[in-house]
PyMOL commands that place a pseudoatom at each C-alpha (Angstrom):
pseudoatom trace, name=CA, resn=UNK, resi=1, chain=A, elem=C, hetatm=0, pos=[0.000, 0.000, 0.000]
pseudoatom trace, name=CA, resn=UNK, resi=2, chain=A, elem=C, hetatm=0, pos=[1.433, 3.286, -1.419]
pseudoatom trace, name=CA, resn=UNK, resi=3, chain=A, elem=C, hetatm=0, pos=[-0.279, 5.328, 1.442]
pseudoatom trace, name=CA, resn=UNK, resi=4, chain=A, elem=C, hetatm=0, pos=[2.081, 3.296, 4.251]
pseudoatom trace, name=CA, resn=UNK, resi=5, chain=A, elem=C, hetatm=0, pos=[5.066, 4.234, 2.719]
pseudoatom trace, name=CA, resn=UNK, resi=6, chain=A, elem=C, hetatm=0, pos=[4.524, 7.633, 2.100]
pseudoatom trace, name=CA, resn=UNK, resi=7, chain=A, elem=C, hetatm=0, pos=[3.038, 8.525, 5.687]
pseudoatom trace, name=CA, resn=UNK, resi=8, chain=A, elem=C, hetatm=0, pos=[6.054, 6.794, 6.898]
pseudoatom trace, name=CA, resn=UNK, resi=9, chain=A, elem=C, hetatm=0, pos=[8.412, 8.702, 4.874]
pseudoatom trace, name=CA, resn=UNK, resi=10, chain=A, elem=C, hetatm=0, pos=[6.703, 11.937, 6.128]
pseudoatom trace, name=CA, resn=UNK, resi=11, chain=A, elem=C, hetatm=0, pos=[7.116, 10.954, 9.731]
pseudoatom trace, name=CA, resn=UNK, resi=12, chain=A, elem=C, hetatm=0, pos=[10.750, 10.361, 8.681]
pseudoatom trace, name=CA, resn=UNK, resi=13, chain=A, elem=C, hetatm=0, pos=[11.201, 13.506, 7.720]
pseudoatom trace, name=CA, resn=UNK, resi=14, chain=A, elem=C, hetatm=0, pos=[9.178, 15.297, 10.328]
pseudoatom trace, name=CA, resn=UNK, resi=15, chain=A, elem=C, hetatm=0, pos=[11.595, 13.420, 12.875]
pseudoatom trace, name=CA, resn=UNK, resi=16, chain=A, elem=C, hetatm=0, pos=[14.531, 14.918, 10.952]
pseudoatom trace, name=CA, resn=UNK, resi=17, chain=A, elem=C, hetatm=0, pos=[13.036, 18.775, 11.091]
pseudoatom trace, name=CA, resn=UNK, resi=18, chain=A, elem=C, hetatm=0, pos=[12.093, 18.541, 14.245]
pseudoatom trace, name=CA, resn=UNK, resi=19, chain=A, elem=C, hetatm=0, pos=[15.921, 17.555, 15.306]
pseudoatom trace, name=CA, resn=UNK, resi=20, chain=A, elem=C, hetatm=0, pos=[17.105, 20.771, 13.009]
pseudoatom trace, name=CA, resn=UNK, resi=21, chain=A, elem=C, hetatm=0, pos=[14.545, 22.703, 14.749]
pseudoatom trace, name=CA, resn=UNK, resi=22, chain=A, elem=C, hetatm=0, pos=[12.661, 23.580, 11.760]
pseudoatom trace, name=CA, resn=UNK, resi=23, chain=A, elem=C, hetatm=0, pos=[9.243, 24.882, 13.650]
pseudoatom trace, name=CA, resn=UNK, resi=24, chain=A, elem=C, hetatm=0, pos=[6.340, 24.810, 12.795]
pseudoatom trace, name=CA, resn=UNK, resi=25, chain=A, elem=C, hetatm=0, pos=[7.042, 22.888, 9.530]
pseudoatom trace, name=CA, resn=UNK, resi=26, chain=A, elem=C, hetatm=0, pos=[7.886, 19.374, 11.316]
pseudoatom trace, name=CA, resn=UNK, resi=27, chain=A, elem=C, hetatm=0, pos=[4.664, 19.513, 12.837]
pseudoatom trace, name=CA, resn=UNK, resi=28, chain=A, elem=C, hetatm=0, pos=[2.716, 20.018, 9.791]
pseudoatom trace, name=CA, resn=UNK, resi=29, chain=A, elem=C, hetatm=0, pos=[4.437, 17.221, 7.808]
pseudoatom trace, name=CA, resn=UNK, resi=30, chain=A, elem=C, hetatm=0, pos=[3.906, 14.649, 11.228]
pseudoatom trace, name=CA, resn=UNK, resi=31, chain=A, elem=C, hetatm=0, pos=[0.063, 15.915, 10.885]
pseudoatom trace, name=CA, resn=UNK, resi=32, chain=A, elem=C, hetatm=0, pos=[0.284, 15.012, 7.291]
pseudoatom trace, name=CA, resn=UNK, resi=33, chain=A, elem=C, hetatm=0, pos=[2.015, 11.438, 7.886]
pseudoatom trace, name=CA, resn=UNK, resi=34, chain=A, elem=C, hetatm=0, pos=[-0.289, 10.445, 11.019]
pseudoatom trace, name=CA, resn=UNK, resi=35, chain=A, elem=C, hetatm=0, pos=[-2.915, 11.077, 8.870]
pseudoatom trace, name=CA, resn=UNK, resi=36, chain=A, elem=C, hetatm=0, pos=[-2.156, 8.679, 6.375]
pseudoatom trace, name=CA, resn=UNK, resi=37, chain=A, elem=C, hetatm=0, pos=[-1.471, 6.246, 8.927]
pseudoatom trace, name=CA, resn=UNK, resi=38, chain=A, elem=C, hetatm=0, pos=[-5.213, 6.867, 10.377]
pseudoatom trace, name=CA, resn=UNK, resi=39, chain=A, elem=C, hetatm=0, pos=[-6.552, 6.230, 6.992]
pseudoatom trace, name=CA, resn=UNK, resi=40, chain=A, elem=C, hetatm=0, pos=[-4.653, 2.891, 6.708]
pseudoatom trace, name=CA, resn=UNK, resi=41, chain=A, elem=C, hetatm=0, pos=[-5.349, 1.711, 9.914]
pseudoatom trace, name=CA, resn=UNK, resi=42, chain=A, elem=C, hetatm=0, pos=[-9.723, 2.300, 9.360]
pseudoatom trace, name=CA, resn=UNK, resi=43, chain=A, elem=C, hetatm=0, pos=[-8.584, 0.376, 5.876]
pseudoatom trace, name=CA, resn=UNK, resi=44, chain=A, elem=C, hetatm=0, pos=[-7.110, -2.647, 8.017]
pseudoatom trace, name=CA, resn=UNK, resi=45, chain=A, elem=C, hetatm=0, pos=[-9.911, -1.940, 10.549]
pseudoatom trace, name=CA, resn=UNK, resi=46, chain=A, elem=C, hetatm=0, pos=[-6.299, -2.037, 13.739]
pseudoatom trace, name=CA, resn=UNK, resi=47, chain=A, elem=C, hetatm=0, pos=[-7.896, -0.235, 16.429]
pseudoatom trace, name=CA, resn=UNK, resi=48, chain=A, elem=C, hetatm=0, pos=[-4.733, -0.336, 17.715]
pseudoatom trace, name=CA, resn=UNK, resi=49, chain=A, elem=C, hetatm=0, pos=[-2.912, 1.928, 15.240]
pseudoatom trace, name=CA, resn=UNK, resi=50, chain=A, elem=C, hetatm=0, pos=[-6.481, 4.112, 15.066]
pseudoatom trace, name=CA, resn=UNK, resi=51, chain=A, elem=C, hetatm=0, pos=[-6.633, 5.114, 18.700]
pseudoatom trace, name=CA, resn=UNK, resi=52, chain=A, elem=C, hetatm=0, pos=[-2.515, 5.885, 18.383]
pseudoatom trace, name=CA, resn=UNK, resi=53, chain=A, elem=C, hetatm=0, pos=[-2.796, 7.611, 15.019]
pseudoatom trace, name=CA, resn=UNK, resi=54, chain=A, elem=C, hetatm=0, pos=[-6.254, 9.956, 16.174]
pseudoatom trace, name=CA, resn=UNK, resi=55, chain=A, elem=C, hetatm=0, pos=[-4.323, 10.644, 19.796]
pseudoatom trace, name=CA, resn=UNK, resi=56, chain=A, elem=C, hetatm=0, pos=[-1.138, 12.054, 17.847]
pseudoatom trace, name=CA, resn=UNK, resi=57, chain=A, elem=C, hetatm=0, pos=[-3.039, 13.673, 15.215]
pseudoatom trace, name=CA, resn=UNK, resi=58, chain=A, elem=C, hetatm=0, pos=[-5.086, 15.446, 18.316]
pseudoatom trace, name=CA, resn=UNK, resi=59, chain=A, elem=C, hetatm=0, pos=[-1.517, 16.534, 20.203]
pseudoatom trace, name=CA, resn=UNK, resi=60, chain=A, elem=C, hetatm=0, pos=[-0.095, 17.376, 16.639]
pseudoatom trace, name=CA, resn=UNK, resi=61, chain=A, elem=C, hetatm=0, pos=[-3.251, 19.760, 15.597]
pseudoatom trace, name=CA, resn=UNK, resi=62, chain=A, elem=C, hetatm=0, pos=[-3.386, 21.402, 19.216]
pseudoatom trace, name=CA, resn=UNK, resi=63, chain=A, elem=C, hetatm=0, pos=[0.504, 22.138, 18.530]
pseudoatom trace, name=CA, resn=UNK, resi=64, chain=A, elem=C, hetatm=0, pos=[-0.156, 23.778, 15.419]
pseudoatom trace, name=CA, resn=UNK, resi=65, chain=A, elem=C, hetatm=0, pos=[-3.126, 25.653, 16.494]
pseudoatom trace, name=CA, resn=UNK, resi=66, chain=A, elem=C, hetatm=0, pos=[-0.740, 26.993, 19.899]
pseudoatom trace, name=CA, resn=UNK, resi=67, chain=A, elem=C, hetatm=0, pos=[1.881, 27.936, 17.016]
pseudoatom trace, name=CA, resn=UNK, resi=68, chain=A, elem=C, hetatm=0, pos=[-0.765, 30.535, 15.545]
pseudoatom trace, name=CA, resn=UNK, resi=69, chain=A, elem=C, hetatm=0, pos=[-1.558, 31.954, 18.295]
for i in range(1, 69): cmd.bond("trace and resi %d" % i, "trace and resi %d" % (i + 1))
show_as sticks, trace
zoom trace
Protein backbone atom coordinates (compact mmCIF):
# COMPACT_ATOMS: atom_id res chain seq x y z
CA UNK A 1 0.00 0.00 0.00
CA UNK A 2 1.43 3.29 -1.42
CA UNK A 3 -0.28 5.33 1.44
CA UNK A 4 2.08 3.30 4.25
CA UNK A 5 5.07 4.23 2.72
CA UNK A 6 4.52 7.63 2.10
CA UNK A 7 3.04 8.53 5.69
CA UNK A 8 6.05 6.79 6.90
CA UNK A 9 8.41 8.70 4.87
CA UNK A 10 6.70 11.94 6.13
CA UNK A 11 7.12 10.95 9.73
CA UNK A 12 10.75 10.36 8.68
CA UNK A 13 11.20 13.51 7.72
CA UNK A 14 9.18 15.30 10.33
CA UNK A 15 11.59 13.42 12.87
CA UNK A 16 14.53 14.92 10.95
CA UNK A 17 13.04 18.78 11.09
CA UNK A 18 12.09 18.54 14.24
CA UNK A 19 15.92 17.56 15.31
CA UNK A 20 17.10 20.77 13.01
CA UNK A 21 14.55 22.70 14.75
CA UNK A 22 12.66 23.58 11.76
CA UNK A 23 9.24 24.88 13.65
CA UNK A 24 6.34 24.81 12.80
CA UNK A 25 7.04 22.89 9.53
CA UNK A 26 7.89 19.37 11.32
CA UNK A 27 4.66 19.51 12.84
CA UNK A 28 2.72 20.02 9.79
CA UNK A 29 4.44 17.22 7.81
CA UNK A 30 3.91 14.65 11.23
CA UNK A 31 0.06 15.92 10.89
CA UNK A 32 0.28 15.01 7.29
CA UNK A 33 2.02 11.44 7.89
CA UNK A 34 -0.29 10.44 11.02
CA UNK A 35 -2.92 11.08 8.87
CA UNK A 36 -2.16 8.68 6.37
CA UNK A 37 -1.47 6.25 8.93
CA UNK A 38 -5.21 6.87 10.38
CA UNK A 39 -6.55 6.23 6.99
CA UNK A 40 -4.65 2.89 6.71
CA UNK A 41 -5.35 1.71 9.91
CA UNK A 42 -9.72 2.30 9.36
CA UNK A 43 -8.58 0.38 5.88
CA UNK A 44 -7.11 -2.65 8.02
CA UNK A 45 -9.91 -1.94 10.55
CA UNK A 46 -6.30 -2.04 13.74
CA UNK A 47 -7.90 -0.23 16.43
CA UNK A 48 -4.73 -0.34 17.72
CA UNK A 49 -2.91 1.93 15.24
CA UNK A 50 -6.48 4.11 15.07
CA UNK A 51 -6.63 5.11 18.70
CA UNK A 52 -2.52 5.89 18.38
CA UNK A 53 -2.80 7.61 15.02
CA UNK A 54 -6.25 9.96 16.17
CA UNK A 55 -4.32 10.64 19.80
CA UNK A 56 -1.14 12.05 17.85
CA UNK A 57 -3.04 13.67 15.22
CA UNK A 58 -5.09 15.45 18.32
CA UNK A 59 -1.52 16.53 20.20
CA UNK A 60 -0.10 17.38 16.64
CA UNK A 61 -3.25 19.76 15.60
CA UNK A 62 -3.39 21.40 19.22
CA UNK A 63 0.50 22.14 18.53
CA UNK A 64 -0.16 23.78 15.42
CA UNK A 65 -3.13 25.65 16.49
CA UNK A 66 -0.74 26.99 19.90
CA UNK A 67 1.88 27.94 17.02
CA UNK A 68 -0.76 30.54 15.54
CA UNK A 69 -1.56 31.95 18.30
Amino acid sequence: MLTKWVSSLLILVGSALTVSNIYPLNMYTHLVGITGWLVVAFALHDRSLIMLNTVAALIFTSGIIASLI
